[in-house]
C-alpha positions as CSV (number, residue, x, y, z in Angstrom):
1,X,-11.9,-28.6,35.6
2,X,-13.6,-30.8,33.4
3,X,-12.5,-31.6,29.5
4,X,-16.0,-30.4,28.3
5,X,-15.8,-26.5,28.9
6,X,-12.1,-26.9,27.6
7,X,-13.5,-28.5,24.0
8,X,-16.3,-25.6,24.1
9,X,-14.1,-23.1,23.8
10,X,-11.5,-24.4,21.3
11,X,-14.1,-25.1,18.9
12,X,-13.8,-23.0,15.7
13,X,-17.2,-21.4,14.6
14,X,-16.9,-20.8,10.8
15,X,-19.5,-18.8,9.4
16,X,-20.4,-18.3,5.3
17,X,-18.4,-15.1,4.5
18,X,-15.5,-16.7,5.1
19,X,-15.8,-19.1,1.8
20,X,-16.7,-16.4,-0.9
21,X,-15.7,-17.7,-4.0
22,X,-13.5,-14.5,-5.5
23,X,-14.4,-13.4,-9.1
24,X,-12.9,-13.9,-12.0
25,X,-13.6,-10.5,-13.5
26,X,-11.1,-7.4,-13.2
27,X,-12.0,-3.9,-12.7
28,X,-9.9,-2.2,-15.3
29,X,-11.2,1.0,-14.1
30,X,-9.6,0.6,-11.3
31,X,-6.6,-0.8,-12.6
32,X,-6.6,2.4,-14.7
33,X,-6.7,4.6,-11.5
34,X,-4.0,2.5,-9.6
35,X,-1.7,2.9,-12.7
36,X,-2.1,6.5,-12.5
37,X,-1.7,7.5,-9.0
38,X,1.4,5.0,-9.1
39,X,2.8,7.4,-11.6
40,X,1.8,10.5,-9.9
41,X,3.8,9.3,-7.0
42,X,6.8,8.6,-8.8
43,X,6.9,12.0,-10.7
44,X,6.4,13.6,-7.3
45,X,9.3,11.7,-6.2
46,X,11.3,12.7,-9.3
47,X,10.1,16.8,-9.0
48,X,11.7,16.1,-4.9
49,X,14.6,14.2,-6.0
50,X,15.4,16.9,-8.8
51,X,14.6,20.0,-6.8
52,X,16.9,18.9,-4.1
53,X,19.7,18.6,-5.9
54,X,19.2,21.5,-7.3
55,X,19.0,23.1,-4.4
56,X,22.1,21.5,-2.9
57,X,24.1,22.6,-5.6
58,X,22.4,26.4,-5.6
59,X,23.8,26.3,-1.7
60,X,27.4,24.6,-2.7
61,X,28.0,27.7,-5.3
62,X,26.9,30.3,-2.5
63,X,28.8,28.9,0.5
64,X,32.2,29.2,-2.2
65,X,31.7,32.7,-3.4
């Protein structure tokens, strides 16, 4: 086995893509829509959170009667 196919193939081809600058400029558009799904999924979580206990304690007053 000679050293030569082993250096071949443990060479690292780096092509353009992989040094794109990022910008400097933000969206805020998108920030914007981030922000506001963020807050729909915590007043979902609230509404599931709220109705379950709600529910629990609807079930707790049946099961004594």
């Amino acid at each position: 086995m000679s050293t030569e196919s082993l250096h071949r193939t443990s060479e690292i081809v780096e092509t353009p893509s992989q040094y794109v600058v990022p910008s400097k400029r933000v969206n805020v558009d998108v920030l914007k829509q981030r922000l506001l799904e963020e807050k729909k999924r915590e007043k979902v979580k609230r509404t599931i959170i709220l109705s379950s206990v709600v529910v629990s304690i609807g079930a707790l007053t049946l099961l004594t009667y």
